[in-house]
N, CA, C and O atoms as CSV, one atom per row, in Angstrom:
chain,resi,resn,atom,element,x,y,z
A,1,UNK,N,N,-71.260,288.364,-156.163
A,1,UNK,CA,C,-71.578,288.341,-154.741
A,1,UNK,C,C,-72.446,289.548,-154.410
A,1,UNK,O,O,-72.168,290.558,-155.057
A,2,UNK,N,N,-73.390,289.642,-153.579
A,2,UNK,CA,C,-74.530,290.371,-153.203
A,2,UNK,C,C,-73.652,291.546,-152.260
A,2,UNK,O,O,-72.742,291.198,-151.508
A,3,UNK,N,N,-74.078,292.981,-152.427
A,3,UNK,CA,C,-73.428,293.517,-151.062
A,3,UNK,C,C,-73.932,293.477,-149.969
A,3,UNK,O,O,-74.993,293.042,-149.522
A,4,UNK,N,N,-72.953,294.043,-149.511
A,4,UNK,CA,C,-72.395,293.604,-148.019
A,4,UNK,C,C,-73.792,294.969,-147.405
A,4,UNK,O,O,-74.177,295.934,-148.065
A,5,UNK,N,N,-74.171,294.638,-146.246
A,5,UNK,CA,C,-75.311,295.520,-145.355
A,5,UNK,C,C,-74.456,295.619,-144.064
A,5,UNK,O,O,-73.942,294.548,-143.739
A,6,UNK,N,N,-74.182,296.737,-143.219
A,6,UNK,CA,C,-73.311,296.509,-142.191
A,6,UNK,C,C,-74.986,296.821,-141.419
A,6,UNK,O,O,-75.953,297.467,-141.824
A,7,UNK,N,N,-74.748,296.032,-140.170
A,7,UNK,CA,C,-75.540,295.668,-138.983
A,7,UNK,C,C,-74.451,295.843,-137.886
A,7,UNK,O,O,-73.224,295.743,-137.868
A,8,UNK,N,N,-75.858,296.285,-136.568
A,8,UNK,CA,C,-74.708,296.197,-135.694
A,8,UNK,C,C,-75.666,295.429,-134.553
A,8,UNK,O,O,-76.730,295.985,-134.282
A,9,UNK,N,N,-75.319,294.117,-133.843
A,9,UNK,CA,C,-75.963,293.288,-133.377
A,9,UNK,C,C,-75.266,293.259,-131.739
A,9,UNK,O,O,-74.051,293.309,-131.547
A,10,UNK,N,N,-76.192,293.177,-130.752
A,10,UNK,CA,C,-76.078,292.869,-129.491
A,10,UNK,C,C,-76.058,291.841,-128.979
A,10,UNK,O,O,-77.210,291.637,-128.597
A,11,UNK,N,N,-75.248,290.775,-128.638
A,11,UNK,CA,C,-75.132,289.185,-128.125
A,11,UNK,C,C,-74.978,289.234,-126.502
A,11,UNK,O,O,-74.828,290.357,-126.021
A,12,UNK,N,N,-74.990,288.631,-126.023
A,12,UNK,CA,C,-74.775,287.909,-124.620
A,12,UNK,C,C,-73.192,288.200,-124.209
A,12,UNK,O,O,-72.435,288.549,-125.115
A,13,UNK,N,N,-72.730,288.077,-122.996
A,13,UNK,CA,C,-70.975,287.604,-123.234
A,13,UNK,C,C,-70.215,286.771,-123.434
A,13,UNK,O,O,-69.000,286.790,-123.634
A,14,UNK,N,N,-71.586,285.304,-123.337
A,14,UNK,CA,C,-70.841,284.507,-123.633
A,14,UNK,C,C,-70.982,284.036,-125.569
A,14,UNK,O,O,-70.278,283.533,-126.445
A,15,UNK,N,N,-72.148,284.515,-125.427
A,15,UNK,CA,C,-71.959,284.732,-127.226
A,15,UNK,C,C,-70.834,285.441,-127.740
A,15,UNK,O,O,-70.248,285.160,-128.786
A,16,UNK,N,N,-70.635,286.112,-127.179
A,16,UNK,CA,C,-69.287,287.257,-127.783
A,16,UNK,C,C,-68.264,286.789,-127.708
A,16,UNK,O,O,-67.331,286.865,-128.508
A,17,UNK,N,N,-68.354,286.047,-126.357
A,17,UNK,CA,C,-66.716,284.532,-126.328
A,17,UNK,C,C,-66.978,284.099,-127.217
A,17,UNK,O,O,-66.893,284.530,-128.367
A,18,UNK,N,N,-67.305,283.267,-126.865
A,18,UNK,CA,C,-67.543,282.165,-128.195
A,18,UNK,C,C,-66.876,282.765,-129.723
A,18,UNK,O,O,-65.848,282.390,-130.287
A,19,UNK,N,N,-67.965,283.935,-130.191
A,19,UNK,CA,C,-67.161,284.605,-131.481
A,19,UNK,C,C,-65.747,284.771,-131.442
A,19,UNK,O,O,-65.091,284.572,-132.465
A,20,UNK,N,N,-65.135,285.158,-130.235
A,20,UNK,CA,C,-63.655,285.497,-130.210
A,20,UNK,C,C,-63.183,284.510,-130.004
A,20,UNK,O,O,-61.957,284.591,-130.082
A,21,UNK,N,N,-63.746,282.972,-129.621
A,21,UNK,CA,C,-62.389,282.397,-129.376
A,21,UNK,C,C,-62.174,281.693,-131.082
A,21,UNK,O,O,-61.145,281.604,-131.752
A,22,UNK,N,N,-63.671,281.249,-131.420
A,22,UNK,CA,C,-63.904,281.038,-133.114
A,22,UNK,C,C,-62.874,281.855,-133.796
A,22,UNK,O,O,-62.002,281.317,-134.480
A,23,UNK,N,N,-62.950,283.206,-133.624
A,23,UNK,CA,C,-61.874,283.574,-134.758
A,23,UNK,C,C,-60.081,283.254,-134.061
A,23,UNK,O,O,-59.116,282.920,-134.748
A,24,UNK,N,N,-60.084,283.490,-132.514
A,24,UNK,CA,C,-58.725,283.421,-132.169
A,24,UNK,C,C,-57.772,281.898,-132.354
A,24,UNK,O,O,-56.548,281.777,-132.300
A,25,UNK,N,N,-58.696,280.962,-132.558
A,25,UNK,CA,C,-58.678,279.740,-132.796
A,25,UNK,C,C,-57.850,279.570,-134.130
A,25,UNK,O,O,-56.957,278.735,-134.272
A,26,UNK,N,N,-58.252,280.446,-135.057
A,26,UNK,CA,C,-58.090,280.435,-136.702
A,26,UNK,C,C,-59.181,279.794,-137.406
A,26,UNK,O,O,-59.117,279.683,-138.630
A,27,UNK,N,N,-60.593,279.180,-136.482
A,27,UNK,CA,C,-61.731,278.526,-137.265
A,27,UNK,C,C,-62.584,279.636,-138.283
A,27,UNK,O,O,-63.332,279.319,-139.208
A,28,UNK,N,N,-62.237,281.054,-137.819
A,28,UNK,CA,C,-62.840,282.060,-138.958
A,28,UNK,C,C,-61.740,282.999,-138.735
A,28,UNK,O,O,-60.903,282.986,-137.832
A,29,UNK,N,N,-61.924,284.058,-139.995
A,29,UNK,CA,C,-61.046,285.115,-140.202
A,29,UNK,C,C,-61.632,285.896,-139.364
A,29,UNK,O,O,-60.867,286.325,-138.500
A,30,UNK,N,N,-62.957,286.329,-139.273
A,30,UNK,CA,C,-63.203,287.550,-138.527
A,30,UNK,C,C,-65.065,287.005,-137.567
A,30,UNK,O,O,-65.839,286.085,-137.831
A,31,UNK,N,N,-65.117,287.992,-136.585
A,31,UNK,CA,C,-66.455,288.032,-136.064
A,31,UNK,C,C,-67.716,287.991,-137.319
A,31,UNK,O,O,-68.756,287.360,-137.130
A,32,UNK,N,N,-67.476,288.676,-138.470
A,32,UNK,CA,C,-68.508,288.458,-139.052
A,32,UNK,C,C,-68.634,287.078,-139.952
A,32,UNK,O,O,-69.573,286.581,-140.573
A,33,UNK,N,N,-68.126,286.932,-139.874
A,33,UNK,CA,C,-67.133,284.991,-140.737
A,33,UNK,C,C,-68.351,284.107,-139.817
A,33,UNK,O,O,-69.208,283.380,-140.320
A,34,UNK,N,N,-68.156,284.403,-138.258
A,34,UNK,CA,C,-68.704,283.759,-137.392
A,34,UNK,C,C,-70.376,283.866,-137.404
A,34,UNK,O,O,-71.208,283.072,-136.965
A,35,UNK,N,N,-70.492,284.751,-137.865
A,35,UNK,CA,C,-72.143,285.422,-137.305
A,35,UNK,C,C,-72.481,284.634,-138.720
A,35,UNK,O,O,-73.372,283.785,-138.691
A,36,UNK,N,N,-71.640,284.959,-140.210
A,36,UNK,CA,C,-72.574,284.788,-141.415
A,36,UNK,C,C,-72.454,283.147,-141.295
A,36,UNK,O,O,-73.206,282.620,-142.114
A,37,UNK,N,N,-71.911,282.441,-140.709
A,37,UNK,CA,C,-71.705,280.829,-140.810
A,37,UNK,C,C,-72.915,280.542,-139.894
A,37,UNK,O,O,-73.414,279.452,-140.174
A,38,UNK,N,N,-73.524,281.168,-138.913
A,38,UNK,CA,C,-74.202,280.679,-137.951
A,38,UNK,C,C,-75.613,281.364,-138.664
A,38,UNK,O,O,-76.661,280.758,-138.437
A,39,UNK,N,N,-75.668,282.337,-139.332
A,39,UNK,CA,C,-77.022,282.713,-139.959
A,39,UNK,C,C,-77.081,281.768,-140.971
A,39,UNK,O,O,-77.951,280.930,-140.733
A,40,UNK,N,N,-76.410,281.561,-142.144
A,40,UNK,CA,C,-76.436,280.229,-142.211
A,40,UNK,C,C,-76.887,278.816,-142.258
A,40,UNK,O,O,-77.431,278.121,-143.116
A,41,UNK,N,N,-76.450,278.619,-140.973
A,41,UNK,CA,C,-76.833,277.623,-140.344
A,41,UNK,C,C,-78.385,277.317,-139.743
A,41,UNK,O,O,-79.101,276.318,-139.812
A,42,UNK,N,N,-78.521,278.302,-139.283
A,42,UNK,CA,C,-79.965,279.146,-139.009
A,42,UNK,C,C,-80.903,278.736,-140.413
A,42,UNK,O,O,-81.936,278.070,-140.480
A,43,UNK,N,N,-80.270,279.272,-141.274
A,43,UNK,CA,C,-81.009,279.393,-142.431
A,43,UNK,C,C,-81.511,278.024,-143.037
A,43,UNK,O,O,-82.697,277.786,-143.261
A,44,UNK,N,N,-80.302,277.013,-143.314
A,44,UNK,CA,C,-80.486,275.826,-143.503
A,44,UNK,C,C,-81.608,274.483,-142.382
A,44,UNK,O,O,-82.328,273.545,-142.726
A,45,UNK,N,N,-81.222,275.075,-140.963
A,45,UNK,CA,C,-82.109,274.457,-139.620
A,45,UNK,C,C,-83.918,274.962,-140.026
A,45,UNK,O,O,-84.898,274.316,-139.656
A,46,UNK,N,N,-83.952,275.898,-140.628
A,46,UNK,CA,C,-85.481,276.926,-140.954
A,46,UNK,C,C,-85.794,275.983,-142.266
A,46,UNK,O,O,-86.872,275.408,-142.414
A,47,UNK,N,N,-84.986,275.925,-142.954
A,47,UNK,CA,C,-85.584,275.234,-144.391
A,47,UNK,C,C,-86.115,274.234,-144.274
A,47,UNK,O,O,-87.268,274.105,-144.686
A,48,UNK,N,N,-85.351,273.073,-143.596
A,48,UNK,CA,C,-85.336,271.566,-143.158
A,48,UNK,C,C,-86.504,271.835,-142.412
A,48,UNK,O,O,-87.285,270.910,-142.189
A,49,UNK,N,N,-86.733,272.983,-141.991
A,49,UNK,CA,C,-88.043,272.201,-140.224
A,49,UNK,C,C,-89.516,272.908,-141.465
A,49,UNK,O,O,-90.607,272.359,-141.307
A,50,UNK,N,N,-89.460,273.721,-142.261
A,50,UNK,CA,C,-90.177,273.789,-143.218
A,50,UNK,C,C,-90.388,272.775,-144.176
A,50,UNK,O,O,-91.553,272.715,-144.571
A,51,UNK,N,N,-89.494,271.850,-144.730
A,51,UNK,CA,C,-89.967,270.773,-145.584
A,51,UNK,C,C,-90.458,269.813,-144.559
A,51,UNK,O,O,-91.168,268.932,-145.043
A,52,UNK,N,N,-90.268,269.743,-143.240
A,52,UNK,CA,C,-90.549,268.618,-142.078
A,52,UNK,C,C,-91.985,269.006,-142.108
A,52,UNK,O,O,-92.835,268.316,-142.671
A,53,UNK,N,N,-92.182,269.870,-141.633
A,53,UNK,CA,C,-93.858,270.223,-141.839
A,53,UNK,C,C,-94.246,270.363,-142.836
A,53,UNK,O,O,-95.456,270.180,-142.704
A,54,UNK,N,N,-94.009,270.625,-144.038
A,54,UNK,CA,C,-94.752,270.022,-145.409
A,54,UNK,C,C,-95.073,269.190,-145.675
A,54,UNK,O,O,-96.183,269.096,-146.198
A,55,UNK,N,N,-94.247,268.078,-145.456
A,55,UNK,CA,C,-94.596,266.489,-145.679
A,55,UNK,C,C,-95.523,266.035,-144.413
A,55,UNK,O,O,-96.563,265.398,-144.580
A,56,UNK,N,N,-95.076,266.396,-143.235
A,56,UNK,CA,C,-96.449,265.961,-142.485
A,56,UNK,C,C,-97.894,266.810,-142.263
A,56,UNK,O,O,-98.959,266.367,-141.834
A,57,UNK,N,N,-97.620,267.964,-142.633
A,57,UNK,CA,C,-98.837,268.577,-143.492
A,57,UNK,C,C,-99.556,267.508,-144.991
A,57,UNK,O,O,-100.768,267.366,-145.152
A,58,UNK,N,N,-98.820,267.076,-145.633
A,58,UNK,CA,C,-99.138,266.275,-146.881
A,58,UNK,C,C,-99.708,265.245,-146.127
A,58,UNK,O,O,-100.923,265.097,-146.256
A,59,UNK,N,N,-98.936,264.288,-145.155
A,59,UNK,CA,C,-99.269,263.332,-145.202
A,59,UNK,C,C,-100.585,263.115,-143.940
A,59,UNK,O,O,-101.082,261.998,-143.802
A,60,UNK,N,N,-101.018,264.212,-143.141
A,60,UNK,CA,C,-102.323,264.475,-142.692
A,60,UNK,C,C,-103.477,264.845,-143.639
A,60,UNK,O,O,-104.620,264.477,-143.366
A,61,UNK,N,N,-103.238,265.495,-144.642
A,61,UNK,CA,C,-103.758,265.204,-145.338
A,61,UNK,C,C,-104.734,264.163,-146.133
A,61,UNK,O,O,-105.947,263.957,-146.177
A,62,UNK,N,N,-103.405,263.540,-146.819
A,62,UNK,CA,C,-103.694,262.355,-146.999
A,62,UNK,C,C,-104.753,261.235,-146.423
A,62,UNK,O,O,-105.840,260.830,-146.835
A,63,UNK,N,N,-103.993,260.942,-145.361
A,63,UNK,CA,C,-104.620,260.669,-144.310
A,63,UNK,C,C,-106.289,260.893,-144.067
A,63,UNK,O,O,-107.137,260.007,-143.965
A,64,UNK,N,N,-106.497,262.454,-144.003
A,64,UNK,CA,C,-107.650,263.027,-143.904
A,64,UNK,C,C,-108.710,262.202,-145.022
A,64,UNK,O,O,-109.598,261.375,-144.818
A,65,UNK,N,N,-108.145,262.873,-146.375
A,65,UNK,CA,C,-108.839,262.231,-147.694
A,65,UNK,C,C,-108.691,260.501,-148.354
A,65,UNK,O,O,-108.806,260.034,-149.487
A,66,UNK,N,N,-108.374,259.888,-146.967
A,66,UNK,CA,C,-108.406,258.665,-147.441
A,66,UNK,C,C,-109.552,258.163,-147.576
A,66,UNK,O,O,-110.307,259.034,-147.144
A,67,UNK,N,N,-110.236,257.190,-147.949
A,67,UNK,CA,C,-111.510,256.582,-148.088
A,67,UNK,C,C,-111.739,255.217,-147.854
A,67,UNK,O,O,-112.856,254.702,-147.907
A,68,UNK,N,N,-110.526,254.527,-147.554
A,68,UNK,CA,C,-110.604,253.352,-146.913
A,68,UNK,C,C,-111.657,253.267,-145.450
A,68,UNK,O,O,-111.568,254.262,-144.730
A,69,UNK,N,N,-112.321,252.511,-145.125
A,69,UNK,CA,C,-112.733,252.638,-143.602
A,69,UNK,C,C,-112.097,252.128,-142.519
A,69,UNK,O,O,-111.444,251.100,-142.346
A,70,UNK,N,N,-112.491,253.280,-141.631
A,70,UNK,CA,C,-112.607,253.694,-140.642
A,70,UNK,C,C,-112.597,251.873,-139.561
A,70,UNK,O,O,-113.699,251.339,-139.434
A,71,UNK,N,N,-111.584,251.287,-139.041
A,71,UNK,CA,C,-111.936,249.646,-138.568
A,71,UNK,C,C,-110.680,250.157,-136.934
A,71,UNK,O,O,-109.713,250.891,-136.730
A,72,UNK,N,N,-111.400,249.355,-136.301
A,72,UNK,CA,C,-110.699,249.385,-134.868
A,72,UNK,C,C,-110.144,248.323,-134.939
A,72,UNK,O,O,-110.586,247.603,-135.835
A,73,UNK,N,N,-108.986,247.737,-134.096
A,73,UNK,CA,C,-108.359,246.814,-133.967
A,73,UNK,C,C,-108.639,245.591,-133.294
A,73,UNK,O,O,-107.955,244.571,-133.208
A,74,UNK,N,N,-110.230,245.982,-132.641
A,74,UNK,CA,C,-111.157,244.369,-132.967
A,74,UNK,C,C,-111.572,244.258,-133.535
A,74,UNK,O,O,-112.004,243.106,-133.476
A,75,UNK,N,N,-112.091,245.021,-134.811
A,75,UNK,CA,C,-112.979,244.709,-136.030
A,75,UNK,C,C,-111.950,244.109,-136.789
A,75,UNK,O,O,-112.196,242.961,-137.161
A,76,UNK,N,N,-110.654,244.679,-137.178
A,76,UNK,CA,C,-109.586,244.235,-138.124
A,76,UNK,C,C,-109.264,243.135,-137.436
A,76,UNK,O,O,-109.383,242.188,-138.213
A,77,UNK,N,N,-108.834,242.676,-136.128
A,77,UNK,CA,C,-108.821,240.876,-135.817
A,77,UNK,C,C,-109.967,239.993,-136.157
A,77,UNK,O,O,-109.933,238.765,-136.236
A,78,UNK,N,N,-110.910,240.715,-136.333
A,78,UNK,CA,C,-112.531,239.815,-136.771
A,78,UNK,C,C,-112.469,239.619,-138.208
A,78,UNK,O,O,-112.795,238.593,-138.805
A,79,UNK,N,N,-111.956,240.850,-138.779
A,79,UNK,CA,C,-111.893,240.464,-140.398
A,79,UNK,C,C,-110.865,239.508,-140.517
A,79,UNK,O,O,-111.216,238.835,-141.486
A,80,UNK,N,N,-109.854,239.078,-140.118
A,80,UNK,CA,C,-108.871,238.434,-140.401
A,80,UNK,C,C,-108.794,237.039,-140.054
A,80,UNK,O,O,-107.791,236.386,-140.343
């Protein structure tokens, strides 16, 4: 396990509820239980919205370098 970095972070009050009722609940052992589950979470929400824009980065792309033509949707009823 990596060590531990102590931080000391400023929240809202109702952020700070929230942390206390999370641990008074028994859903975490401690305030930092709470913060490292929600960085986290954070972390995993950042990854996902990074592969989301990769693939539609790719697929503009794509898109871009296609070479099919360019047909409007009265030309494509005329071809058909």
């Amino acid at each position: 396990m990596e060590t531990a970095e102590k931080l000391s972070v400023t929240v809202t009050p109702a952020m700070a509820r929230m942390i206390r009722e999370k641990v008074e609940d028994g859903s975490f052992g401690s305030a930092s239980e709470v913060i490292r589950a929600a960085l986290r979470a954070f972390q995993r929400e950042e990854e996902e919205h990074a592969e989301r824009m990769a693939s539609i980065r790719a697929r503009v792309k794509s898109s871009i370098e296609d070479t099919r033509p360019n047909l409007s949707g009265k030309e494509v009823r005329e071809q058909l």
